[in-house]
Backbone as CSV, one residue per row, in Angstrom:
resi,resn,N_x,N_y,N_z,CA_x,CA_y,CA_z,C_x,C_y,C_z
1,UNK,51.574,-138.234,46.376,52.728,-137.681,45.655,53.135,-138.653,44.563
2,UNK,52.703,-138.692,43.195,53.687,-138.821,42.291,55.142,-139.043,42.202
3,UNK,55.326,-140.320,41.147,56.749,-140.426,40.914,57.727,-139.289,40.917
4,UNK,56.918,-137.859,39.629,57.379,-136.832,39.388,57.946,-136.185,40.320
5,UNK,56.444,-135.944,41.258,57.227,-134.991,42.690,58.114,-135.225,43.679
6,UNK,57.921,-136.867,43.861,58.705,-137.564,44.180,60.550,-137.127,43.677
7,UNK,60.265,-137.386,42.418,62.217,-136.971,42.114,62.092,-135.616,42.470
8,UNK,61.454,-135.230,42.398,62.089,-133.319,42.759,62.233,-132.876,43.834
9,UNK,61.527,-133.389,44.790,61.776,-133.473,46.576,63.448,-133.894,46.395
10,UNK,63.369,-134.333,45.726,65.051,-135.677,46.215,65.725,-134.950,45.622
11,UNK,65.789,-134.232,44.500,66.565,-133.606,43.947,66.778,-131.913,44.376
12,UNK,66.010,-131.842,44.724,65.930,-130.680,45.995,66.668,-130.830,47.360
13,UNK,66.096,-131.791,47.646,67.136,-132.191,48.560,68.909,-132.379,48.548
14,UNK,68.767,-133.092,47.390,70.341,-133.666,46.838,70.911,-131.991,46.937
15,UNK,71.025,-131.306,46.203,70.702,-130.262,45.928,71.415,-129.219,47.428
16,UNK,70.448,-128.957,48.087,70.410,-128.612,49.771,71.851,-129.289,50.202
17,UNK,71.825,-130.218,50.234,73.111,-131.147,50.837,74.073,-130.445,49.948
18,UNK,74.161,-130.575,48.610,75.500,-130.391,48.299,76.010,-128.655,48.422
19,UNK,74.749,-127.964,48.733,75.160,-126.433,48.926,75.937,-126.434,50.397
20,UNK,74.942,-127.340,51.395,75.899,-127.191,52.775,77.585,-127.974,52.482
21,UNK,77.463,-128.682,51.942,79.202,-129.627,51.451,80.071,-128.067,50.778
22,UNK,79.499,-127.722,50.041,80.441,-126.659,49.191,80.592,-125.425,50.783
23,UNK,79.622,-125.225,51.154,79.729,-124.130,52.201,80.794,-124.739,52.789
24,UNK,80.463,-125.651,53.733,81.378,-126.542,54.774,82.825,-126.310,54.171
25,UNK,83.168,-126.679,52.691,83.900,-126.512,52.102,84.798,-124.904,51.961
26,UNK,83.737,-124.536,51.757,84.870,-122.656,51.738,84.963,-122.656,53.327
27,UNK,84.381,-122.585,54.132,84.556,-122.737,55.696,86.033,-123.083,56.165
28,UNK,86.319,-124.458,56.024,87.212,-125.338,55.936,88.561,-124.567,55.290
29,UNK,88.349,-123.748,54.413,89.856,-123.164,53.691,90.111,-122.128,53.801
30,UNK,88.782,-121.096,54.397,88.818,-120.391,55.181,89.809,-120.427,56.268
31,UNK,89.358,-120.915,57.488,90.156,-121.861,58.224,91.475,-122.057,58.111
32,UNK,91.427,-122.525,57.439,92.674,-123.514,57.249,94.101,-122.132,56.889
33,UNK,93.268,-121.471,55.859,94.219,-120.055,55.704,94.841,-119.170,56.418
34,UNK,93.625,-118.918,57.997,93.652,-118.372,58.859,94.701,-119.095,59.785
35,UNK,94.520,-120.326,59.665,95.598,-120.825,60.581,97.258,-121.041,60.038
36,UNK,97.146,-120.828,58.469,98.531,-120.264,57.774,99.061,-119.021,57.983
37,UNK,98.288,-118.024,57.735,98.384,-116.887,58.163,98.931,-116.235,59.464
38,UNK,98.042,-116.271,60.367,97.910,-116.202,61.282,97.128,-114.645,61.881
39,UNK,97.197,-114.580,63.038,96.427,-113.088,63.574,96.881,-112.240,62.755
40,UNK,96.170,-111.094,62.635,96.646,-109.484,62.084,97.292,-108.803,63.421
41,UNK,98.491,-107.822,62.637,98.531,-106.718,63.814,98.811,-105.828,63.255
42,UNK,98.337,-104.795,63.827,99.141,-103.357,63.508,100.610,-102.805,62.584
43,UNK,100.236,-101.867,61.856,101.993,-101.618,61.095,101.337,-99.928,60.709
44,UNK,102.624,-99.643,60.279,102.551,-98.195,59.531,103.445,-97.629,58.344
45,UNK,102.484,-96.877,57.475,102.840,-96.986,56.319,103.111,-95.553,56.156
46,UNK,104.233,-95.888,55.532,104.433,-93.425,54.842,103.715,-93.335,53.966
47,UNK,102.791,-92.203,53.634,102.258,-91.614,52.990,102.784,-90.348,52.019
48,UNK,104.042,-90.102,52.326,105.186,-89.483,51.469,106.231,-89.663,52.257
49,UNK,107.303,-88.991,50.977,108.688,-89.640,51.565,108.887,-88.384,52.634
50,UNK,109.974,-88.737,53.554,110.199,-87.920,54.321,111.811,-88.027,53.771
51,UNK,112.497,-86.335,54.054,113.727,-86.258,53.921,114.361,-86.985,55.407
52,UNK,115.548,-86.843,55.457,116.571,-87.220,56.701,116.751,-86.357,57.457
53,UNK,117.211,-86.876,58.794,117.424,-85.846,59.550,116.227,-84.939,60.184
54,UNK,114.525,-85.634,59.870,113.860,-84.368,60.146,112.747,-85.206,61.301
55,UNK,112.609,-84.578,61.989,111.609,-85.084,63.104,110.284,-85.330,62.727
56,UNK,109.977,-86.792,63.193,108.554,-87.479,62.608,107.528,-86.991,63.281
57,UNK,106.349,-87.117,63.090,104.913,-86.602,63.441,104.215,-87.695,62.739
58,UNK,103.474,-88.157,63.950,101.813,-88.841,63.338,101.156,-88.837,62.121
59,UNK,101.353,-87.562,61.788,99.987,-87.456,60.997,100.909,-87.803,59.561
60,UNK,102.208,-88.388,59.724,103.063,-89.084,58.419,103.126,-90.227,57.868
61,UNK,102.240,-90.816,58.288,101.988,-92.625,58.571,100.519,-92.329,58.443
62,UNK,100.023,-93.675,58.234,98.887,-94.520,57.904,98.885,-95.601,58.488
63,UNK,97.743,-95.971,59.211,97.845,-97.211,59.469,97.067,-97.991,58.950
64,UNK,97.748,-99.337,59.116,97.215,-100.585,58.365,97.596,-101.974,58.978
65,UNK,97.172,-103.159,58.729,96.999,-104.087,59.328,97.294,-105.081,58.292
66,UNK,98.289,-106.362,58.527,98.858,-107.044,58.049,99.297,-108.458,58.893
67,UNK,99.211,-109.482,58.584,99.658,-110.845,59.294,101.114,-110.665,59.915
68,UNK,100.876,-111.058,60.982,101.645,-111.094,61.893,102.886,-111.618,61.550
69,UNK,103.123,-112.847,60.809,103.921,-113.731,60.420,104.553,-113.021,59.229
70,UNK,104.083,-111.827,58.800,104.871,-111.037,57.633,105.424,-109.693,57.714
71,UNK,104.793,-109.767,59.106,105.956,-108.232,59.833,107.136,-108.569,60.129
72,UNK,108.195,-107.603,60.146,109.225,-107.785,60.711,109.698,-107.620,61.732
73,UNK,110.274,-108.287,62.440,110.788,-108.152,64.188,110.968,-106.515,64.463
74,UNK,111.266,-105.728,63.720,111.782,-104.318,63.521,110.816,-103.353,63.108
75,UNK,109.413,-103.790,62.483,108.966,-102.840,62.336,107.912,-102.075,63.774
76,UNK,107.396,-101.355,63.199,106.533,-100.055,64.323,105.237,-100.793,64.473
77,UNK,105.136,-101.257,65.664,103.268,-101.633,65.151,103.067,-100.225,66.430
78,UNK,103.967,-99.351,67.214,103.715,-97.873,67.967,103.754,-97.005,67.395
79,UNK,102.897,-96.275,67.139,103.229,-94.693,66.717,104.109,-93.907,68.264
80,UNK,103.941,-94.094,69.158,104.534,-93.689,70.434,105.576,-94.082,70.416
81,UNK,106.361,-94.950,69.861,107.706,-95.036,69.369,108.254,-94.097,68.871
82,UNK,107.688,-93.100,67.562,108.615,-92.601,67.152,108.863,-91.172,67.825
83,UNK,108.208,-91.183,69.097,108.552,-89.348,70.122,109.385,-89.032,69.954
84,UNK,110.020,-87.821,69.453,111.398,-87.406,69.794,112.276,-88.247,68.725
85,UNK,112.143,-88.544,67.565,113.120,-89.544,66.737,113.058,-89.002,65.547
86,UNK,114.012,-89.020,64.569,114.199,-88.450,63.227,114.624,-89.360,62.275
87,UNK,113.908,-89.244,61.590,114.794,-90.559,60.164,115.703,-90.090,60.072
88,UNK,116.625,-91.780,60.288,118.150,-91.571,60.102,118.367,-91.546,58.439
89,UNK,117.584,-91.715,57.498,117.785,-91.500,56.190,116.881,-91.343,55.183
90,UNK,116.576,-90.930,54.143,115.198,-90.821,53.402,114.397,-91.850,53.105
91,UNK,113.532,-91.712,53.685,112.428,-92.784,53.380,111.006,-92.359,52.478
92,UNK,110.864,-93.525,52.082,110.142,-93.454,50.469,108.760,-93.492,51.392
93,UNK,107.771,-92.961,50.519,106.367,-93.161,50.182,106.235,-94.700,50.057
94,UNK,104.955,-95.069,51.008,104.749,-96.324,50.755,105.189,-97.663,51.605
95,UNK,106.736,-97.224,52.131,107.403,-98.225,52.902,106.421,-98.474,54.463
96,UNK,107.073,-99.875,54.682,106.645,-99.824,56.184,107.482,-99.531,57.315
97,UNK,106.992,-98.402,58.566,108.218,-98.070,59.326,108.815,-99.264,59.942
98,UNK,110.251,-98.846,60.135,111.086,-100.084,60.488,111.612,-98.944,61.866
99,UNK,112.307,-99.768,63.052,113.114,-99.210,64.085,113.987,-98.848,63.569
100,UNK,114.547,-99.580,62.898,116.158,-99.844,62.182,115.852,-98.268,61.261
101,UNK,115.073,-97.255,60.948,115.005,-96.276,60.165,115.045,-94.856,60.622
102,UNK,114.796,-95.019,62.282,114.767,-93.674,63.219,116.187,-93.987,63.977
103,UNK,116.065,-92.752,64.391,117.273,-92.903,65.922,116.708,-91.633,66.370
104,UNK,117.067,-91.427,67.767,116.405,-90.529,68.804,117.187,-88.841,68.395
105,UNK,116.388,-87.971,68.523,116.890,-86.451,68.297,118.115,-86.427,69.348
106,UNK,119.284,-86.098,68.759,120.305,-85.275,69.999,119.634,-84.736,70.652
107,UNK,119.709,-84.474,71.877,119.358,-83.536,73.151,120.965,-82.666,73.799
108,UNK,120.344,-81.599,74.255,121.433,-80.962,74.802,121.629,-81.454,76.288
109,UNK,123.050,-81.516,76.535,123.372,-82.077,77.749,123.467,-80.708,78.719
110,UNK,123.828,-80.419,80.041,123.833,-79.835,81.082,124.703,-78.546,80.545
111,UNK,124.033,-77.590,80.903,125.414,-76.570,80.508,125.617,-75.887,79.020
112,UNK,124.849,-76.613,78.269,124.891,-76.224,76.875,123.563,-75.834,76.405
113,UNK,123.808,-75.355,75.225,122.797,-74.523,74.729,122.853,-74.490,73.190
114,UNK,121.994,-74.313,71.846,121.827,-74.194,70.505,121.685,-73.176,70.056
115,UNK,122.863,-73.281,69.028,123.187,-72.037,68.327,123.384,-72.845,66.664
116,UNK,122.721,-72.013,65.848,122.266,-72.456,64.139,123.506,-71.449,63.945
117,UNK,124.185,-71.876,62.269,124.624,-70.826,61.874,124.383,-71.295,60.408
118,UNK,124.863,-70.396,59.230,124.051,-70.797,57.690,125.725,-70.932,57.557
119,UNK,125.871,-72.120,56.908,127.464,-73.098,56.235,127.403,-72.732,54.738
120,UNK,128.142,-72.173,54.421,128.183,-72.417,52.848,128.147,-73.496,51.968
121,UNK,127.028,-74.065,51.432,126.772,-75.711,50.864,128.074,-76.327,50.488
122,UNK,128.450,-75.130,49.700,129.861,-75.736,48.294,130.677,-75.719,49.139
123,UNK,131.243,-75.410,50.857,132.755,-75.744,51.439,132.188,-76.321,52.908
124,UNK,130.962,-76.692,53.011,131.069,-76.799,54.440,130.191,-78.221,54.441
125,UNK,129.337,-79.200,53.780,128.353,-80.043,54.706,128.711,-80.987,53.498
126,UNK,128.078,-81.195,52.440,128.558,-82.012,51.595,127.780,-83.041,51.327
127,UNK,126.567,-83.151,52.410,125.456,-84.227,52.194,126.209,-85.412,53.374
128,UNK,127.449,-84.796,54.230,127.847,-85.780,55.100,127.926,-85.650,56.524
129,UNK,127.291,-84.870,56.809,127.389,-84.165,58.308,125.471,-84.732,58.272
130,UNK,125.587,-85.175,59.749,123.976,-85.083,60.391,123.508,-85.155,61.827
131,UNK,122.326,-84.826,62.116,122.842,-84.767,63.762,123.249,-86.209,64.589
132,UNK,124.060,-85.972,65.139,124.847,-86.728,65.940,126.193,-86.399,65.520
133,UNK,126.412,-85.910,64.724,128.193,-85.693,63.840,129.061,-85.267,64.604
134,UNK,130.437,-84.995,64.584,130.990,-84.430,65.331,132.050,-83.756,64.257
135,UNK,131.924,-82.341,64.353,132.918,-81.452,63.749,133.923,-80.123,64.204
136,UNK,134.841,-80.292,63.478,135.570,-79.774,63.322,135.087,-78.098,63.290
137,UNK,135.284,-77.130,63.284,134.681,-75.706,63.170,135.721,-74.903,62.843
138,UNK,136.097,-74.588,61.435,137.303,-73.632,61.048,136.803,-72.381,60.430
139,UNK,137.598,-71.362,60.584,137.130,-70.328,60.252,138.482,-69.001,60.065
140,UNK,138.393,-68.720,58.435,139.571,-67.813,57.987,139.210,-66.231,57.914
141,UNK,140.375,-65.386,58.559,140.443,-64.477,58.677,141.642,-63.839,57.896
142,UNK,140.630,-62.790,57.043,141.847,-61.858,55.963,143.041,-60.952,56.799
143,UNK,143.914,-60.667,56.496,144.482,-59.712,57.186,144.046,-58.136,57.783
144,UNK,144.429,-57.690,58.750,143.745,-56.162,58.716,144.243,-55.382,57.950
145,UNK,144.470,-54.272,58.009,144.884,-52.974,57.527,146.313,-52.446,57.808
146,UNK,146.564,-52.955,58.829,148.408,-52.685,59.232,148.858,-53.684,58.429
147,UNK,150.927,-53.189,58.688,151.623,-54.059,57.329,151.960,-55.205,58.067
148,UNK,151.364,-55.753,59.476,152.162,-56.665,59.892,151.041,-57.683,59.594
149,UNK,149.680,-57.281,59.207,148.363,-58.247,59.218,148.832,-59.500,58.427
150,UNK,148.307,-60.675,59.074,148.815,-61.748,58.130,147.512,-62.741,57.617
151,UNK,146.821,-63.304,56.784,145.612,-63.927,56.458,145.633,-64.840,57.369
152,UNK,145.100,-65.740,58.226,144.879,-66.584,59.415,143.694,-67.943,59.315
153,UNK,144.278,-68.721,59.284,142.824,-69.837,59.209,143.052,-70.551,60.748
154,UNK,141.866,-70.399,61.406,141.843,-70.979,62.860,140.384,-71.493,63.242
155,UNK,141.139,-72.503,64.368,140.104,-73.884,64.464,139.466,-73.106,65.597
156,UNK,138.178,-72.836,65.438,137.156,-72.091,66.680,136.777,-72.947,67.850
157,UNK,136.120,-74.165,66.902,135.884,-75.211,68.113,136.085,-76.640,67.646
158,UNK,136.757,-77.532,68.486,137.099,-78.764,67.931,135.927,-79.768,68.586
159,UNK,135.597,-80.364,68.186,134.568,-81.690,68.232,133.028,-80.958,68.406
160,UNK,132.391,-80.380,68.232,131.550,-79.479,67.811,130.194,-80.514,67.624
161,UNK,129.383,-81.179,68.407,128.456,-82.008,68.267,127.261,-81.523,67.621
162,UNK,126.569,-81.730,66.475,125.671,-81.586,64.978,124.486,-81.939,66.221
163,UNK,123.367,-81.088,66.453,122.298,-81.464,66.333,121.281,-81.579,65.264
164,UNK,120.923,-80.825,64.332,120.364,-80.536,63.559,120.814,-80.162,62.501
165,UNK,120.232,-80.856,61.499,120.861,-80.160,60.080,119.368,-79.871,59.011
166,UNK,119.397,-78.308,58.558,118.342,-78.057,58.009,118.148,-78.062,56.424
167,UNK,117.259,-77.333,56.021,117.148,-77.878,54.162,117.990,-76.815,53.812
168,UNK,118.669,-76.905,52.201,119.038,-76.007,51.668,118.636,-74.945,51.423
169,UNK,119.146,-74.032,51.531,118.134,-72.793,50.859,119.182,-71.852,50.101
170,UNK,118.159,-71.255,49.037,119.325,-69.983,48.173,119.124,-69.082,49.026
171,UNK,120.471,-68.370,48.630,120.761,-67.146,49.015,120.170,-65.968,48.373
172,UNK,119.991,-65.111,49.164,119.603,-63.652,48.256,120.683,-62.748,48.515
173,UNK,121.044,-62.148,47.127,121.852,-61.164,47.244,122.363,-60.302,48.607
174,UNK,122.995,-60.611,49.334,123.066,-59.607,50.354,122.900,-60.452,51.765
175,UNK,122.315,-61.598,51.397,121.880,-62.320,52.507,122.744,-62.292,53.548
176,UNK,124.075,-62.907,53.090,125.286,-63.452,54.014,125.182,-62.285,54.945
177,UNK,125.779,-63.155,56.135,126.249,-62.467,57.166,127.485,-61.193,56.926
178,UNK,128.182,-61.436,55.976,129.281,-61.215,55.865,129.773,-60.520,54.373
179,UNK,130.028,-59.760,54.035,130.045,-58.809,52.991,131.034,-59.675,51.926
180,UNK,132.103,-60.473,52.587,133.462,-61.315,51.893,132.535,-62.606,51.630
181,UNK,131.705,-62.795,52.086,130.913,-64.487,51.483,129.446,-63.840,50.876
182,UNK,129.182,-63.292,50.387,128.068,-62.853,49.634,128.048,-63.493,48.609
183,UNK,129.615,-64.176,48.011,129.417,-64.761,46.520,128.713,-66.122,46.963
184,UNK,128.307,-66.610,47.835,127.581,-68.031,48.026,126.290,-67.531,47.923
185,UNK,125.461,-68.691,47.224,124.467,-68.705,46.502,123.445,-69.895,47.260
186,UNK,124.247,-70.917,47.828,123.205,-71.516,48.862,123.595,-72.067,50.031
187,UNK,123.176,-72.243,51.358,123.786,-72.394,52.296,122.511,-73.080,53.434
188,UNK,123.284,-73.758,53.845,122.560,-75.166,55.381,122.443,-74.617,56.695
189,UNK,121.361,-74.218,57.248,122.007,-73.962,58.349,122.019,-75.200,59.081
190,UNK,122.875,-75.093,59.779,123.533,-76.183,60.811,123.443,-75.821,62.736
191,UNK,122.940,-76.769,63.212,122.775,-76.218,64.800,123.409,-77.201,65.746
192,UNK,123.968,-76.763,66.332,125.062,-77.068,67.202,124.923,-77.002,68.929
193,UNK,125.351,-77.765,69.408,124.758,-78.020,71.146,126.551,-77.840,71.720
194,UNK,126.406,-76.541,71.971,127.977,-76.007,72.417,127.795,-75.024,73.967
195,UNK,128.759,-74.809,74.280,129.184,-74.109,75.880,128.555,-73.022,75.760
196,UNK,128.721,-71.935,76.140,128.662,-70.420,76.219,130.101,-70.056,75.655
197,UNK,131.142,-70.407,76.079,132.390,-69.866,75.298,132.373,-70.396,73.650
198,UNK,132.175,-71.615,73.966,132.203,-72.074,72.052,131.289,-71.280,71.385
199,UNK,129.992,-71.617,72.147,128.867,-70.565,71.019,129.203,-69.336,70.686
200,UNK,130.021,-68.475,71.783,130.534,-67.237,71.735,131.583,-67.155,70.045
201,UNK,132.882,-67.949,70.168,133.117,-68.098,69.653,132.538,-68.495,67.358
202,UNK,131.568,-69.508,67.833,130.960,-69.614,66.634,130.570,-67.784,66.250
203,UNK,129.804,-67.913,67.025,128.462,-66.565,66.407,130.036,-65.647,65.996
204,UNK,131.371,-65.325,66.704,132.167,-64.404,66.113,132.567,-64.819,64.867
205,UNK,133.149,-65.807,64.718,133.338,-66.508,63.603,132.659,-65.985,62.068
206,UNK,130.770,-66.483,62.471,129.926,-66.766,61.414,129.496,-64.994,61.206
207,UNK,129.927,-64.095,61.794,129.775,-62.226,61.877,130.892,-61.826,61.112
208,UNK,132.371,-62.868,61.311,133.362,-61.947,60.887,134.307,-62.556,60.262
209,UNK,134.412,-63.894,59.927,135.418,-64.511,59.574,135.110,-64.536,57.727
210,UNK,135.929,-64.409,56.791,135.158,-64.566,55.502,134.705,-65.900,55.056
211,UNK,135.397,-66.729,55.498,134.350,-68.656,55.761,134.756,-69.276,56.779
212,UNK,133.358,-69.810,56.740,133.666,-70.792,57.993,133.190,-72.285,57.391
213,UNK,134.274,-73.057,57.806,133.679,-74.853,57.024,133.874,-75.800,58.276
214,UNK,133.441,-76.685,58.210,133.184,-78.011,59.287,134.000,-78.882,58.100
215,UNK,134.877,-79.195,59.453,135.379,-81.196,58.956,134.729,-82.109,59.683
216,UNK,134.368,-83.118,59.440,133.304,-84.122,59.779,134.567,-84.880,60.809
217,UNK,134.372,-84.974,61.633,135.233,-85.855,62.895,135.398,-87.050,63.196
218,UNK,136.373,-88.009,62.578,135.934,-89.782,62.306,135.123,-89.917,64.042
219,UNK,133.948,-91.075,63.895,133.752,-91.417,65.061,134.303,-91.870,65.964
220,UNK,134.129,-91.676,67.138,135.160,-92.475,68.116,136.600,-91.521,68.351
221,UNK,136.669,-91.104,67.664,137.744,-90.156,67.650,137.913,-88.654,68.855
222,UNK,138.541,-89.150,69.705,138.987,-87.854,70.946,140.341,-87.402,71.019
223,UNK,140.790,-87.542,70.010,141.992,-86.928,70.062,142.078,-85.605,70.245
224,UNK,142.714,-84.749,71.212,142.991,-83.418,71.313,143.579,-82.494,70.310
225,UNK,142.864,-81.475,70.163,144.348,-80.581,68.842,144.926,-80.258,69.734
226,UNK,146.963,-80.627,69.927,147.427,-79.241,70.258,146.980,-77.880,70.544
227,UNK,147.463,-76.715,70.832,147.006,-75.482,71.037,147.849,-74.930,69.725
228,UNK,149.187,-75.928,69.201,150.084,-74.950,68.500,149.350,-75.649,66.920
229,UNK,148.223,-76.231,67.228,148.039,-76.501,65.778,146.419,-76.062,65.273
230,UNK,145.866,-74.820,66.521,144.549,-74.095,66.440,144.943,-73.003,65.616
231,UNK,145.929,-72.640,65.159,145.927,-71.324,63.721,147.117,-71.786,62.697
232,UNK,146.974,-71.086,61.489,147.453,-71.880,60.783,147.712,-70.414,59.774
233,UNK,148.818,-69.682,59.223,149.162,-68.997,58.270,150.550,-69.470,57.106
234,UNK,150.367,-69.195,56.033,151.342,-69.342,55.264,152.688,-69.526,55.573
235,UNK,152.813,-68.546,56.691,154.242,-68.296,56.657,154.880,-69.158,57.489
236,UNK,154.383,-70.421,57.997,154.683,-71.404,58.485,155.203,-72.625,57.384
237,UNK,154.810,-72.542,56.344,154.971,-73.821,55.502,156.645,-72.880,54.604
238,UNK,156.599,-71.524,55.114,157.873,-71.227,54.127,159.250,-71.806,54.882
């Protein structure tokens, strides 16, 4: 072997060595990243926004995988978490689910039963009623046909617990229940987890009364109405 071949072995060599140093090298920061980082776990991502109020399903999320150390204590790495739960508010396309963003569907308790009725948008919901709410249930009646009839606004059912609140929708000509509210043009229906007497009550109400509106019920709030303060006509304030 020649001087010549001589350097080129060596420089071949040199060569060899410094490819394993550079390897060793990405290895090493590799590494080293991984141990900044840390493990991956599980998360889930919306794939469109979802409105409020509406019960989640699987197939609304994406999953994806992200360092552990950059999730939040709060988010979903379960889809089995969200059974039975409804975004408590609109959530965007894109976000990652958080706990802090569901709460569990009302359920009906013992004895009760769901009854929907359609609210007139412009006097009854307001974008502030949702399920869990607690309302108020009023409902005005015109006078009859005798001269003693007097116009009447009366409270049907007081604390009235919101399960469900649905999308807007227009009205079609004729739609309303009610020949005196036909001039409403769009209306919510709203569903409600009430007795057999209350529901009774509603469904007469939402057949015959010319409106019916919900007051939203501060929380925490059990105060009783009187009985002398469930109807209410003019001829009281004269």
């Amino acid at each position: 072997m020649n001087s010549r071949q001589r350097r080129g072995v060596i420089l071949l060599v040199l060569s060899a060595l410094c490819a394993l140093g550079a390897f060793a090298g990405v290895l090493s920061v590799i590494r080293d990243v991984k141990e900044q980082v840390g493990p991956e776990v599980t998360a889930y991502r919306l794939k469109d926004d979802i409105a409020p109020y509406k019960e989640l399903t699987a197939d609304q999320f994406e999953r994806i995988s992200m360092p552990e150390r950059w999730l939040s204590g709060t988010a979903v790495t379960d889809l089995g978490d969200i059974r039975g739960k409804i975004a408590v508010t609109r959530l965007e396309e894109g976000s990652l689910l958080q706990r802090d963003m569901i709460v569990d569907r009302p359920e009906l308790a013992a004895g009760q039963q769901e009854i929907a009725i359609m609210i007139d948008a412009s006097t009854g919901v307001a974008g502030k009623i949702a399920p869990g709410s607690r309302v108020n249930i009023f409902a005005t009646f015109g006078a009859d046909d005798s001269d003693k009839g007097t116009d009447q606004s009366k409270l049907i059912v007081a604390g009235a617990r919101v399960i469900d609140v649905g999308e807007l929708t227009a009205l079609e000509p004729g739609q309303s229940s009610n020949e005196r509210r036909r001039t409403a043009t769009e209306a919510v229906p709203i569903t409600f987890a009430l007795g057999t007497a209350d529901a009774q009550r509603v469904a007469y109400a939402e057949s015959f009364a010319e409106h019916v509106r919900l007051a939203l019920v501060a929380g925490g709030d059990d105060t009783a109405v009187p009985p002398g303060d469930r109807t209410y006509t003019l001829d009281e304030d004269k």
